[in-house]
The first five atom37 places (N, CA, C, CB, O) and aatype in JSON, in Angstrom:
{
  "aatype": [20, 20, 20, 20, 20, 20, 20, 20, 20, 20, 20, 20, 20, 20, 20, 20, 20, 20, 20, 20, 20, 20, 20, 20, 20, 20, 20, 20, 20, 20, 20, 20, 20, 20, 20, 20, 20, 20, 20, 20, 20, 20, 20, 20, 20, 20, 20, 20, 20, 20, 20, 20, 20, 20, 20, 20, 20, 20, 20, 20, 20, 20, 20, 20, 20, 20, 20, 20, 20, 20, 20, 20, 20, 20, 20, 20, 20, 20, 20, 20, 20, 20, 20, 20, 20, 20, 20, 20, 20, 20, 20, 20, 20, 20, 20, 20, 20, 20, 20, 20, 20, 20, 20, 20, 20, 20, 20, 20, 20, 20, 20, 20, 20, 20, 20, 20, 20, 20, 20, 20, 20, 20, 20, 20, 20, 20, 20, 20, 20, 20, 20, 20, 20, 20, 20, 20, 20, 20, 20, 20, 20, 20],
  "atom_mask": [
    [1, 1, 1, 1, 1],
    [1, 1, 1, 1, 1],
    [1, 1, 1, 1, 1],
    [1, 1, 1, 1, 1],
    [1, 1, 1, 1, 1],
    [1, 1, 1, 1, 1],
    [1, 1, 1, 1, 1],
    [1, 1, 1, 1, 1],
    [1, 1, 1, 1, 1],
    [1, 1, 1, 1, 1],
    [1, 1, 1, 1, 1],
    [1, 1, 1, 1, 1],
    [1, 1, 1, 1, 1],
    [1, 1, 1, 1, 1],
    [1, 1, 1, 1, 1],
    [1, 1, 1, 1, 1],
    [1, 1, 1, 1, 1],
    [1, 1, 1, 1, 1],
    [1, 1, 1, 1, 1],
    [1, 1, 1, 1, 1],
    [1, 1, 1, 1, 1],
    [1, 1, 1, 1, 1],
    [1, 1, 1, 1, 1],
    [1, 1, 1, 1, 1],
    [1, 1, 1, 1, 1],
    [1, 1, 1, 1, 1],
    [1, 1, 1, 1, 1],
    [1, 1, 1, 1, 1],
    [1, 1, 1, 1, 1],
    [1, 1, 1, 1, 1],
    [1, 1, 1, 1, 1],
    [1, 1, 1, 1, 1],
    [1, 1, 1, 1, 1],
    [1, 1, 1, 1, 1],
    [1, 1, 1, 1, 1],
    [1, 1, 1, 1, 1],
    [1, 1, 1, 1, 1],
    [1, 1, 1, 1, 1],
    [1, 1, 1, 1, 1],
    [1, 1, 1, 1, 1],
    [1, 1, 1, 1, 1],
    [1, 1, 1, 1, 1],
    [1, 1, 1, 1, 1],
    [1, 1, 1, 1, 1],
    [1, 1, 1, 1, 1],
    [1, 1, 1, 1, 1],
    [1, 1, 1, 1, 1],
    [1, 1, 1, 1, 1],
    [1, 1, 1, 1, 1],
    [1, 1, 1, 1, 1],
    [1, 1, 1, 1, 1],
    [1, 1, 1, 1, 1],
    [1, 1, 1, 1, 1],
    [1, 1, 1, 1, 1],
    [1, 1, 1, 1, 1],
    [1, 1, 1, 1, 1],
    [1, 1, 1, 1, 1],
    [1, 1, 1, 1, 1],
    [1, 1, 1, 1, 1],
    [1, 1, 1, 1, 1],
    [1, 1, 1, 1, 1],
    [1, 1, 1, 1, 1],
    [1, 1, 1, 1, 1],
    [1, 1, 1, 1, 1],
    [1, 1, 1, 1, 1],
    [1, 1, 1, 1, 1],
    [1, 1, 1, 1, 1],
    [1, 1, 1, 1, 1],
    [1, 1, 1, 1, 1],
    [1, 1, 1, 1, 1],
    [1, 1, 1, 1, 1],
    [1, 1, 1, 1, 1],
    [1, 1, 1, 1, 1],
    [1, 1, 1, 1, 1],
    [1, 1, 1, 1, 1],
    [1, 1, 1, 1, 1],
    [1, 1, 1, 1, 1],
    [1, 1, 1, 1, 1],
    [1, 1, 1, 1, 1],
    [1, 1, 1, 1, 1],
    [1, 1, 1, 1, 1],
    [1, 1, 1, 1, 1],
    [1, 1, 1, 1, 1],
    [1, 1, 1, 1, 1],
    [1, 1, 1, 1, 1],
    [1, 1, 1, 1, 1],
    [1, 1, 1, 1, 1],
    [1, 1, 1, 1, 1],
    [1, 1, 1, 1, 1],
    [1, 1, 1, 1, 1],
    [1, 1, 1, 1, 1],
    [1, 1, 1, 1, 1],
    [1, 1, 1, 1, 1],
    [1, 1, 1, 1, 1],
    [1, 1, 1, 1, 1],
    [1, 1, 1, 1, 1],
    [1, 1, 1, 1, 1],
    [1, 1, 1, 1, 1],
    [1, 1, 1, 1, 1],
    [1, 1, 1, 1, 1],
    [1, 1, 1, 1, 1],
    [1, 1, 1, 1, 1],
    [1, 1, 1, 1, 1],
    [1, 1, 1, 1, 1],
    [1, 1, 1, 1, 1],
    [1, 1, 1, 1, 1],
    [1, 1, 1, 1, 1],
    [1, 1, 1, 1, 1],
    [1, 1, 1, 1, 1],
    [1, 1, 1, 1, 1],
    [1, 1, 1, 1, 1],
    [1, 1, 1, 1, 1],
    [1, 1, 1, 1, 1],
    [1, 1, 1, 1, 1],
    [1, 1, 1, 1, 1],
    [1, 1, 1, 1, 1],
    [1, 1, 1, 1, 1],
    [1, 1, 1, 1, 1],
    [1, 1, 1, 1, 1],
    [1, 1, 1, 1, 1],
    [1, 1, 1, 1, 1],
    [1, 1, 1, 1, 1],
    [1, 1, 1, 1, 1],
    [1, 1, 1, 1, 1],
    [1, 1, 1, 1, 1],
    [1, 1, 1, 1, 1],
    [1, 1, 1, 1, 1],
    [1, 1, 1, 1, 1],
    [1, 1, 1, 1, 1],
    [1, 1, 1, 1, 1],
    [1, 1, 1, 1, 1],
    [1, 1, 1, 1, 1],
    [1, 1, 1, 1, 1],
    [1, 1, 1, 1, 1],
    [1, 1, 1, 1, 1],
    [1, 1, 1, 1, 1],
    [1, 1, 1, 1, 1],
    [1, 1, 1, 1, 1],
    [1, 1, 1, 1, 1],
    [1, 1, 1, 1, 1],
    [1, 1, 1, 1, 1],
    [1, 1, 1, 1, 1]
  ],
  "atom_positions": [
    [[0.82, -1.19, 0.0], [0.0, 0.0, 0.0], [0.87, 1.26, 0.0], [-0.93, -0.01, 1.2], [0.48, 2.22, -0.67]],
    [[2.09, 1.35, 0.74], [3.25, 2.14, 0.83], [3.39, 2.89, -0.52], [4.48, 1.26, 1.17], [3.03, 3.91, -1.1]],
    [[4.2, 1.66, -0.67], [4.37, 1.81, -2.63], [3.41, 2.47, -3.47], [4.32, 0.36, -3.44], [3.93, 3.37, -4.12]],
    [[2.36, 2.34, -3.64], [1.51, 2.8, -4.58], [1.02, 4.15, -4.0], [0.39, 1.78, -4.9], [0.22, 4.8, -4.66]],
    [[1.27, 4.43, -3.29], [0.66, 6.47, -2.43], [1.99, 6.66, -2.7], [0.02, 6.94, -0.15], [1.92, 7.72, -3.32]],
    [[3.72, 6.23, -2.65], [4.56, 6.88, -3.14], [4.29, 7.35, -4.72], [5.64, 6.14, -2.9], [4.36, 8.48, -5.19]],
    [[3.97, 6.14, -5.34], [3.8, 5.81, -6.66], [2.96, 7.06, -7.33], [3.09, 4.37, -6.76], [3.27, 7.67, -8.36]],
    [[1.97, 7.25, -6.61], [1.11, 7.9, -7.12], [1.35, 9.54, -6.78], [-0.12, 7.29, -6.68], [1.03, 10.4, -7.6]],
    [[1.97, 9.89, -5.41], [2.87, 10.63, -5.19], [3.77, 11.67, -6.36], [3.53, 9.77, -4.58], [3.71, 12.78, -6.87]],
    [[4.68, 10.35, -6.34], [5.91, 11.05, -7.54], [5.09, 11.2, -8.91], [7.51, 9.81, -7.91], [5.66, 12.01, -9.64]],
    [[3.84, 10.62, -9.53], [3.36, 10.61, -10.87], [2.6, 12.15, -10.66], [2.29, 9.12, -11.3], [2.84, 12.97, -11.55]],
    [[1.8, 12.52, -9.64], [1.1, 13.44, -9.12], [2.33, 14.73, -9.07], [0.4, 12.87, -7.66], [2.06, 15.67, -9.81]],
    [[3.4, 14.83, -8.43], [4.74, 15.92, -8.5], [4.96, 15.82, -9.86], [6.25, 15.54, -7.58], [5.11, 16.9, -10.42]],
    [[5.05, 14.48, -10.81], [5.98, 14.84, -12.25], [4.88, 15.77, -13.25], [6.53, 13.08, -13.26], [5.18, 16.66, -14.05]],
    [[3.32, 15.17, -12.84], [2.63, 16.41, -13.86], [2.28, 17.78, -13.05], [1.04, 15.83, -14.58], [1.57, 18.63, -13.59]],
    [[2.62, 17.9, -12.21], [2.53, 19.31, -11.8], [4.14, 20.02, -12.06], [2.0, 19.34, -10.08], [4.03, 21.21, -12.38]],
    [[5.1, 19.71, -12.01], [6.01, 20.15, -12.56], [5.76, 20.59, -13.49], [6.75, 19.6, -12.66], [5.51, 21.79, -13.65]],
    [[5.76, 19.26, -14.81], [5.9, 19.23, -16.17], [4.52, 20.23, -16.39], [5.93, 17.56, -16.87], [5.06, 21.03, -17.16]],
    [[3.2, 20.71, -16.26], [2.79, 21.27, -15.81], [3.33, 22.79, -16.1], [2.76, 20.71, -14.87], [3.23, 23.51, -17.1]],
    [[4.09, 23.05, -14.53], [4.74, 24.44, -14.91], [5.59, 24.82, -15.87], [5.35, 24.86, -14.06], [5.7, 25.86, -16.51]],
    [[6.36, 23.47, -15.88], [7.3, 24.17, -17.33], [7.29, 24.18, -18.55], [8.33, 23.89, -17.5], [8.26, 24.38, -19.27]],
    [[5.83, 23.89, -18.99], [4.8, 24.4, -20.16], [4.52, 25.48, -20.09], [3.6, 23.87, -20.3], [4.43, 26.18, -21.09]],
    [[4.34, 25.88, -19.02], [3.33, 27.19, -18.48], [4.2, 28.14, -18.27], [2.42, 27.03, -17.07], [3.56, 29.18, -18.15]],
    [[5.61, 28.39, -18.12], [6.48, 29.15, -17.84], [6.88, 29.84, -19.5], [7.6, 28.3, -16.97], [6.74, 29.14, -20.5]],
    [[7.3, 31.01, -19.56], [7.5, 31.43, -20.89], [8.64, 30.94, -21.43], [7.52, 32.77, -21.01], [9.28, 30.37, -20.54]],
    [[9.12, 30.89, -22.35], [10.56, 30.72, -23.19], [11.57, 31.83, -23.11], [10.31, 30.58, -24.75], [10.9, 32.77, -23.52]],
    [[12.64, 32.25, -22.86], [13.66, 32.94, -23.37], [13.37, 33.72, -24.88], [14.77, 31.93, -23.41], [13.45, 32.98, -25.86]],
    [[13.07, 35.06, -25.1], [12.74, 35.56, -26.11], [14.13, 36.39, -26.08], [11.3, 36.2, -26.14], [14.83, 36.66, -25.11]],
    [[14.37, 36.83, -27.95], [15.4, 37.54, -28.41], [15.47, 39.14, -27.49], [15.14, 37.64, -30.1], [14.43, 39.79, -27.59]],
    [[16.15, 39.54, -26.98], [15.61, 41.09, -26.26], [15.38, 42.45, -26.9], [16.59, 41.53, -25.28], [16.22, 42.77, -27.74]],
    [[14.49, 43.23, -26.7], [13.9, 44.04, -27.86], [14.52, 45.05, -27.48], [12.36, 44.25, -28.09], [14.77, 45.33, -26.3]],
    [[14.9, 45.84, -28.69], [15.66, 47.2, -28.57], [14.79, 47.91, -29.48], [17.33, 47.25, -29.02], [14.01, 47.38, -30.28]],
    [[15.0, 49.37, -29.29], [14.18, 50.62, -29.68], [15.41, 50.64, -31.14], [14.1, 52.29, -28.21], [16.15, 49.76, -31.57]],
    [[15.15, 52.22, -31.63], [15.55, 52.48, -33.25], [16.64, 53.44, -33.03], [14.23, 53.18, -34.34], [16.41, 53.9, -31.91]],
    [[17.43, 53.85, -33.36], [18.16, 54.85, -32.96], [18.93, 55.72, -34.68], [19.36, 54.03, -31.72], [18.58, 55.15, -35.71]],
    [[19.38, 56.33, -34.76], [19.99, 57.39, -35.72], [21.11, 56.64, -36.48], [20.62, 58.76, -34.89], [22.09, 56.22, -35.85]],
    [[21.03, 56.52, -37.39], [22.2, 55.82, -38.15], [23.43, 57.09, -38.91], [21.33, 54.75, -39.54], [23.12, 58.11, -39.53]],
    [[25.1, 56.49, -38.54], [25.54, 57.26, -38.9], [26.99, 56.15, -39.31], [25.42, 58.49, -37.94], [27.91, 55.91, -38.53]],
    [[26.88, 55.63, -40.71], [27.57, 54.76, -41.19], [29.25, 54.99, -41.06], [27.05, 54.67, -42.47], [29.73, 56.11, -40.86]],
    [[30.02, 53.81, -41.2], [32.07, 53.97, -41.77], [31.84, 53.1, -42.5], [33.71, 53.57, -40.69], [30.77, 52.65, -42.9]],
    [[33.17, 52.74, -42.78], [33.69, 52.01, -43.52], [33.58, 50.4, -42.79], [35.05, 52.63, -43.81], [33.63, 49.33, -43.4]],
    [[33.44, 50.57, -41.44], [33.2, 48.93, -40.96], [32.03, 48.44, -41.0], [33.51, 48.6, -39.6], [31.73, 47.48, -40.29]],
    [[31.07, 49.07, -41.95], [29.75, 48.82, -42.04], [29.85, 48.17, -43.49], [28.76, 50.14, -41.81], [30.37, 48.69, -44.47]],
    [[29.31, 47.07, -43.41], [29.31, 46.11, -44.73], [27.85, 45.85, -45.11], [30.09, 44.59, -44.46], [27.41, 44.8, -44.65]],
    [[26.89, 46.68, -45.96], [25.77, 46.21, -46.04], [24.96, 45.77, -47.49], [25.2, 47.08, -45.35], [25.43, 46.17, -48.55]],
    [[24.02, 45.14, -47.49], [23.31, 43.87, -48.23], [21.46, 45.04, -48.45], [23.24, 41.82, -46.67], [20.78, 45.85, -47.82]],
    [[21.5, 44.58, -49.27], [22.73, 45.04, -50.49], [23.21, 46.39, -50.54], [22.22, 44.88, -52.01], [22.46, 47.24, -50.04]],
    [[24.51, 46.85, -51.12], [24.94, 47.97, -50.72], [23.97, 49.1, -51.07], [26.19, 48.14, -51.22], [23.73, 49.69, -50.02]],
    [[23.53, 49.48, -51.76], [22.24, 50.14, -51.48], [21.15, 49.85, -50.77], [21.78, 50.32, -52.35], [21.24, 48.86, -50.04]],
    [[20.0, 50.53, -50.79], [18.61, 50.2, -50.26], [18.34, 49.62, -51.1], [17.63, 51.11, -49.92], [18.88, 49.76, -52.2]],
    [[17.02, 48.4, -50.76], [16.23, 47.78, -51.22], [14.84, 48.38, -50.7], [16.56, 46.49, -50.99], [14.73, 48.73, -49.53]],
    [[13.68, 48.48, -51.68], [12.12, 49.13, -51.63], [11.57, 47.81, -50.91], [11.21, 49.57, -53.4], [11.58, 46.65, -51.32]],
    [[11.09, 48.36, -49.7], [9.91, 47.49, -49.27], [8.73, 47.28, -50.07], [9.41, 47.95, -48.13], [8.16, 48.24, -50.6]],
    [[8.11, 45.44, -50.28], [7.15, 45.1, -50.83], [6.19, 46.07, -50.4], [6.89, 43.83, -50.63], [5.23, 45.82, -51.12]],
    [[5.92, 46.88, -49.77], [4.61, 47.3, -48.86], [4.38, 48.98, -49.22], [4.95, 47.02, -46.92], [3.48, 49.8, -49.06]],
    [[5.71, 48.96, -49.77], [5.57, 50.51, -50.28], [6.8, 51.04, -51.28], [5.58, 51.55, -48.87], [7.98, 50.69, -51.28]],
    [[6.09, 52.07, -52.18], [7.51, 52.67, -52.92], [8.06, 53.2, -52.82], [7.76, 53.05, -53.64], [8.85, 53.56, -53.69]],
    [[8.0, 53.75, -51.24], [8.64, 54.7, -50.44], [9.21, 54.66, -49.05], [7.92, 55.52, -50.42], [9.44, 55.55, -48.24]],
    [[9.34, 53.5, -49.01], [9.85, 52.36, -47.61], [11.3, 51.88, -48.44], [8.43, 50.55, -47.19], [11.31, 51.46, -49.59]],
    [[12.29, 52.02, -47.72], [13.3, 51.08, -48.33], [14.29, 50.26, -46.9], [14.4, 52.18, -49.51], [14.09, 50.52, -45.72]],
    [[15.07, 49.51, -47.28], [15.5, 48.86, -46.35], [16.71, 48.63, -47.07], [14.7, 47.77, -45.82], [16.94, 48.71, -48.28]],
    [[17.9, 48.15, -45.48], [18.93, 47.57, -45.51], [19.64, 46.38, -44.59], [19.46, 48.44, -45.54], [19.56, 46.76, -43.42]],
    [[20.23, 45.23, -44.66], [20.77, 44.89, -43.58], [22.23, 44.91, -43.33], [20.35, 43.85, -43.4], [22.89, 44.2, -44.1]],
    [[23.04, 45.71, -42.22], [24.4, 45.61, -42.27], [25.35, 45.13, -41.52], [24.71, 46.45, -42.38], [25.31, 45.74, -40.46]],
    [[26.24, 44.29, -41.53], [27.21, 44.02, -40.64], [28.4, 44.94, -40.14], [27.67, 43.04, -41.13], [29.03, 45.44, -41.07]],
    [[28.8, 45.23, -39.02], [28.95, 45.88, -37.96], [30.56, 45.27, -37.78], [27.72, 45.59, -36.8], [30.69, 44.15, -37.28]],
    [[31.58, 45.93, -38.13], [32.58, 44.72, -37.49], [33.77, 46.14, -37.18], [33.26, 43.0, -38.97], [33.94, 47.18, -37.81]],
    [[34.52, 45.52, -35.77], [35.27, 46.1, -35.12], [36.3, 45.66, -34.8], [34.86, 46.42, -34.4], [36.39, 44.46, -35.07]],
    [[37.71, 46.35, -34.01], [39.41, 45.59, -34.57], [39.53, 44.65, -33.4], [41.14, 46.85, -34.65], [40.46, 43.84, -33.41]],
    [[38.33, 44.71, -31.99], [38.58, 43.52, -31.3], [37.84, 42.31, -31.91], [38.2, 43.71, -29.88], [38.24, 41.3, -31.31]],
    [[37.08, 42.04, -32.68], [36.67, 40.89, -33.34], [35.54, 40.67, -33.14], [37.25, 39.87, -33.11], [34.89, 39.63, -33.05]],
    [[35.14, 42.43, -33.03], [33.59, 41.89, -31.88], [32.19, 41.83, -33.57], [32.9, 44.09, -29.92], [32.72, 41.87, -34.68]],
    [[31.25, 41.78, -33.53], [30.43, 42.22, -35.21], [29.18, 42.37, -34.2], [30.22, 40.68, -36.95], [29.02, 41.85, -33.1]],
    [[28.19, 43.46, -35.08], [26.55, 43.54, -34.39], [25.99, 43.54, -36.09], [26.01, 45.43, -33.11], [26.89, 43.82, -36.88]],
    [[24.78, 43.28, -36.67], [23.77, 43.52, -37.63], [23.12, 44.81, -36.56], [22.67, 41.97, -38.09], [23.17, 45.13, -35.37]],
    [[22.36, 45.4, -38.12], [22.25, 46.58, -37.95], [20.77, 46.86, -39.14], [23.84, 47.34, -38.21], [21.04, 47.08, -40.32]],
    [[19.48, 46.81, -38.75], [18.66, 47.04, -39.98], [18.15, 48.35, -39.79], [17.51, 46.02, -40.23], [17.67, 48.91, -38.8]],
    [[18.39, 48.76, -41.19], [18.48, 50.07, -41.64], [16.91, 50.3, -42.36], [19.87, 50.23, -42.71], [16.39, 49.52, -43.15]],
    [[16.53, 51.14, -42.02], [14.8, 51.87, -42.57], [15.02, 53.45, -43.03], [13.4, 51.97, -40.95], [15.44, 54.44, -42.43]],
    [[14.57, 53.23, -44.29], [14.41, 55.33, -44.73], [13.28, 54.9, -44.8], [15.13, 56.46, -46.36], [12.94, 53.73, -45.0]],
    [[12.3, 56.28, -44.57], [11.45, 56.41, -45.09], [10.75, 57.79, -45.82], [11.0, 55.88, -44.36], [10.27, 58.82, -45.34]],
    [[10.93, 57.29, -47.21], [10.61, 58.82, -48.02], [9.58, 58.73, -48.25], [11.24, 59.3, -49.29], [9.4, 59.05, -49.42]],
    [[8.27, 58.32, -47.5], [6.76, 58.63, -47.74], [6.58, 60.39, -46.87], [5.61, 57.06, -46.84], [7.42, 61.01, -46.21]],
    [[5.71, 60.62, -47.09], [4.72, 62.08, -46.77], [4.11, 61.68, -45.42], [3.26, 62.46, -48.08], [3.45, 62.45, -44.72]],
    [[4.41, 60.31, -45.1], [3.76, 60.41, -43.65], [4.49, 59.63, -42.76], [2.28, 59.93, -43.56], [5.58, 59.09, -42.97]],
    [[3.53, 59.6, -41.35], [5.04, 58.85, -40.46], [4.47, 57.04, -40.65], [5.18, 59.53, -37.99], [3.29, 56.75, -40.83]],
    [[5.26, 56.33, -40.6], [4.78, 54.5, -40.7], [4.87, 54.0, -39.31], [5.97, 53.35, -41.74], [5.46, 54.49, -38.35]],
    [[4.13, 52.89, -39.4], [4.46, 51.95, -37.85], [5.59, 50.6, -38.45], [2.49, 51.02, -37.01], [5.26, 49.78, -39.3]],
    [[6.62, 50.65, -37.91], [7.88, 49.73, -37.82], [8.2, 48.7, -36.83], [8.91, 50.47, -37.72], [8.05, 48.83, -35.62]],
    [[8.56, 47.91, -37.32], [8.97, 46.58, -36.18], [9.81, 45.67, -36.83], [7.65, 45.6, -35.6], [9.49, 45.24, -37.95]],
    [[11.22, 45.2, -36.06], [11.4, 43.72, -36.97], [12.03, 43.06, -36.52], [11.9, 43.62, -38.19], [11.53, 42.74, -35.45]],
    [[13.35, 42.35, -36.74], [14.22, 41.67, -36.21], [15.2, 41.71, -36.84], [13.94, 40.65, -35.99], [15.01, 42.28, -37.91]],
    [[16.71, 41.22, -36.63], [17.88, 40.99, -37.17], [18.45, 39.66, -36.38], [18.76, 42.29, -37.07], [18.73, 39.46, -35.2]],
    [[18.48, 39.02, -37.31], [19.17, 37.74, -37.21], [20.98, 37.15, -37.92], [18.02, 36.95, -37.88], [21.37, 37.37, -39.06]],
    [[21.73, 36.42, -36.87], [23.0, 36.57, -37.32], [23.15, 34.83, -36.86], [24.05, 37.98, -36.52], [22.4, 34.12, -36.19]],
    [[24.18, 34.6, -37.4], [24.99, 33.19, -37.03], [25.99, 33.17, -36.29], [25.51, 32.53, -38.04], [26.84, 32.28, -36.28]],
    [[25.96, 34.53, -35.36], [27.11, 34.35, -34.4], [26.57, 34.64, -33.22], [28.35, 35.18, -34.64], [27.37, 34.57, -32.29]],
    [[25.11, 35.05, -32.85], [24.44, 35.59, -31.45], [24.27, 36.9, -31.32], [25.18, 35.29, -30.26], [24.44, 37.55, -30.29]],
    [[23.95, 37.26, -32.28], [23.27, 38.54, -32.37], [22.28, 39.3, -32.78], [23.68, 38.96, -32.63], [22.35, 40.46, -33.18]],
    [[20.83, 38.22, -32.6], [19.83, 38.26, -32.61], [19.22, 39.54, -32.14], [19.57, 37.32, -32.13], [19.91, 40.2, -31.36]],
    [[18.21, 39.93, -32.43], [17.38, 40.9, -31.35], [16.05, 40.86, -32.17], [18.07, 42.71, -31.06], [15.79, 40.3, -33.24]],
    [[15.23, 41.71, -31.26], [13.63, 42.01, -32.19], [13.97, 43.52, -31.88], [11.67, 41.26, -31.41], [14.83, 43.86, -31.06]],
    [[13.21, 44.4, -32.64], [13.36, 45.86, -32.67], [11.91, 46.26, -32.33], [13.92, 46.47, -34.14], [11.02, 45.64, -32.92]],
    [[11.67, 46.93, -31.72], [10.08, 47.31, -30.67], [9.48, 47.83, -31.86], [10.08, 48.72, -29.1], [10.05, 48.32, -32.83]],
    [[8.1, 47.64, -31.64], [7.3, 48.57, -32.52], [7.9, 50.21, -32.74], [5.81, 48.63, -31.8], [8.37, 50.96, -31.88]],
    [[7.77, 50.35, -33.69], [8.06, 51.93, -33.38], [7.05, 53.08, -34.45], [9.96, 52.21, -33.75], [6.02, 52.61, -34.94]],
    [[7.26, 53.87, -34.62], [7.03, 55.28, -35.76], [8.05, 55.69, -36.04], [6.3, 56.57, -35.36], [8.88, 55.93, -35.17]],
    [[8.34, 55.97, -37.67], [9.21, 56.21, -38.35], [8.82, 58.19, -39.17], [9.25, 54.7, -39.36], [7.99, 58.5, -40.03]],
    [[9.51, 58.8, -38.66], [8.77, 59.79, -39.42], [8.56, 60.07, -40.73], [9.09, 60.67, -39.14], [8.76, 59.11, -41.47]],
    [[8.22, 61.09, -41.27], [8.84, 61.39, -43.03], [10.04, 61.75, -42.74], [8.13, 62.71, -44.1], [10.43, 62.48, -41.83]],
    [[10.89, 60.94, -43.9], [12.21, 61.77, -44.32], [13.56, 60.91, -43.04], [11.81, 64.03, -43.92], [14.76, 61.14, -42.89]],
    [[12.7, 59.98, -42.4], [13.65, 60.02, -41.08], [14.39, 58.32, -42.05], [12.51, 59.85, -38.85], [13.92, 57.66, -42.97]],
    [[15.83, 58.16, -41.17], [16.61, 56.75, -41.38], [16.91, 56.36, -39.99], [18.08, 56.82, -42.34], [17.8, 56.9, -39.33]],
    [[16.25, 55.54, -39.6], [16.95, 54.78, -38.44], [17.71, 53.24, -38.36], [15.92, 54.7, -37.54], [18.02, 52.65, -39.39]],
    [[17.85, 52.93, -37.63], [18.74, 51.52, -37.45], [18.37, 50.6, -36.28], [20.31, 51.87, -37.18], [18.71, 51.06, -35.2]],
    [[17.96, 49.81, -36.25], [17.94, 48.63, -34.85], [19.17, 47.87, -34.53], [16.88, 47.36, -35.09], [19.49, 46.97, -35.31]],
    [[19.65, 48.02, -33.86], [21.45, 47.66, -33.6], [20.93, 45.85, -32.81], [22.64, 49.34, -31.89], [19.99, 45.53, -32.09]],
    [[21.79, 45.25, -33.25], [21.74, 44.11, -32.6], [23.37, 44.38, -31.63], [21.57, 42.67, -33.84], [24.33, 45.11, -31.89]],
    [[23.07, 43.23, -30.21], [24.22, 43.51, -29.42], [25.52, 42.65, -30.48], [23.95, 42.83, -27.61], [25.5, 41.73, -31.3]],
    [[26.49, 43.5, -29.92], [27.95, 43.3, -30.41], [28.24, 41.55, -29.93], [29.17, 44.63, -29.48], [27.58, 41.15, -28.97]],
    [[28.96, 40.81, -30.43], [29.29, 39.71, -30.4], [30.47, 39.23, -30.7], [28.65, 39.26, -30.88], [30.77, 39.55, -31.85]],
    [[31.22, 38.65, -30.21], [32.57, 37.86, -30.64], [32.3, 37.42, -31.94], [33.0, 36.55, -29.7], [31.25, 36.77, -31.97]],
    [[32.88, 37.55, -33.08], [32.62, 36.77, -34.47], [33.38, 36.25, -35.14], [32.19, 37.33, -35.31], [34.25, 37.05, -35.49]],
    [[33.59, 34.88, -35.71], [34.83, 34.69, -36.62], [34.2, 34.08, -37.64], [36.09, 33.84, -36.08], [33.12, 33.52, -37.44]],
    [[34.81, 34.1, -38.91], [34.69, 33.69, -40.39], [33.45, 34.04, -40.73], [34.89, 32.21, -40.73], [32.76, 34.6, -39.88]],
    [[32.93, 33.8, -42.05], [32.18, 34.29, -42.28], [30.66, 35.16, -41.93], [32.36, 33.75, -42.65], [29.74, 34.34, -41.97]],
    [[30.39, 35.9, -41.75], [29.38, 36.88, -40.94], [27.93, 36.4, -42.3], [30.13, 39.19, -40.86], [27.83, 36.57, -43.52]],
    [[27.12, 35.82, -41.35], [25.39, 36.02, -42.17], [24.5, 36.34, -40.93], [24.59, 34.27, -43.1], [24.35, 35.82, -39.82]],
    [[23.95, 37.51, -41.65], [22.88, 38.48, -41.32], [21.46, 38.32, -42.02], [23.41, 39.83, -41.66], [21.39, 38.11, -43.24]],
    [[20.81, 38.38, -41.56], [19.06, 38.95, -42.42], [18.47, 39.28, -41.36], [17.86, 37.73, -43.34], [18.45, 38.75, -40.25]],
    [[17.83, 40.44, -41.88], [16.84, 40.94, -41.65], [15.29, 41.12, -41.77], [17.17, 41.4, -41.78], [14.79, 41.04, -42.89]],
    [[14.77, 41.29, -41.04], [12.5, 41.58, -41.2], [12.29, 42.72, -40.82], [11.14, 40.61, -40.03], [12.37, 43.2, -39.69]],
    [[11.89, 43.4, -42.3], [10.86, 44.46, -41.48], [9.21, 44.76, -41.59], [11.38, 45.74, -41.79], [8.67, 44.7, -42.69]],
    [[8.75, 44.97, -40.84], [7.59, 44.69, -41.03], [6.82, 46.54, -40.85], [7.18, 43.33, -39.88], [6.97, 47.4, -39.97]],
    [[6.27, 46.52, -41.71], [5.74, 48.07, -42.29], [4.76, 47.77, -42.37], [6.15, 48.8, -43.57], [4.46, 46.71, -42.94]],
    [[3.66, 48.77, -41.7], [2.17, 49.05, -41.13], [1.73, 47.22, -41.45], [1.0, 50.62, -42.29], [0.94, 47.0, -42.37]],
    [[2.15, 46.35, -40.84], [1.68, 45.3, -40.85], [2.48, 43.95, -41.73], [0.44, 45.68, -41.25], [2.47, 42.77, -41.38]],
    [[3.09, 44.45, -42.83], [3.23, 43.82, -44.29], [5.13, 43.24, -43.18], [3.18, 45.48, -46.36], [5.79, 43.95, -42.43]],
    [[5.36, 41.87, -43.56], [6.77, 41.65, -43.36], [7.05, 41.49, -44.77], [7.23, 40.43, -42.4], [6.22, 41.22, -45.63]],
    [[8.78, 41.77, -44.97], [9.68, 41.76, -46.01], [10.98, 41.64, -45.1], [9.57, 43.09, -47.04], [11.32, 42.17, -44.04]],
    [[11.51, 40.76, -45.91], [12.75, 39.82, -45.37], [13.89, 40.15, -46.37], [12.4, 38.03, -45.38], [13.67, 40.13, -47.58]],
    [[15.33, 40.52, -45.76], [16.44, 41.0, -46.57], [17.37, 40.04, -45.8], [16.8, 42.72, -46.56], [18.57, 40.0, -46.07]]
  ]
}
């Protein structure tokens, strides 16, 4: 009789655990705001011009790699926007060395260029970046 109230015990603790750690959230990429872009020469970006967002002919985008003489690299997605009005912005930058992030919703004004910086990272050999941005709703992927 022992046995089986342990039994039933430990089966009773394993789904209330397993339980919480369904119920507990995941580790998400950490979101950073937009800030002022002001390019060098250690900025390597894809494609070297802007590319026009699907969503508009006056949305353009960039994604760039970031690299510095301690070996450190960040991605960097780049937004102009030459429409007549301000847009709602959001996206992400994704890398193969840990330098992920999501970029917060934001407003982009007329005329304005900003950047979502992903954190700096140790990097070696080849650097891949892409980027999402997602304009008044619409995603487009660089």
């Amino acid at each position: 009789m022992k046995k089986q109230s342990i039994r039933r015990f430990l089966a009773l603790t394993t789904a209330v655990v397993g339980a919480f750690a369904l119920a507990t959230p995941q580790a998400a990429a950490a979101e950073v705001g937009w800030k002022a872009v002001s390019t060098t020469p250690a900025w390597e970006c894809f494609p070297t011009g802007y590319e026009q967002h699907k969503g508009s002919a006056n949305v353009f985008f960039k994604i760039c790699a970031v690299t510095n003489s301690s070996g450190g690299a960040q991605a960097v997605l780049v937004v102009q926007n030459k429409a007549s009005v301000a847009i709602a912005i959001e996206g992400e930058n994704q890398t193969n060395f840990g330098g992920d992030v999501d970029c917060a919703p934001s407003t982009l004004q007329p005329g304005y260029t900003r950047g979502c910086y992903g954190p700096t990272k140790t990097a070696s050999g080849r650097l891949v970046v892409s980027g999402r941005l997602n304009f008044n709703g619409i995603d487009d992927w660089i």
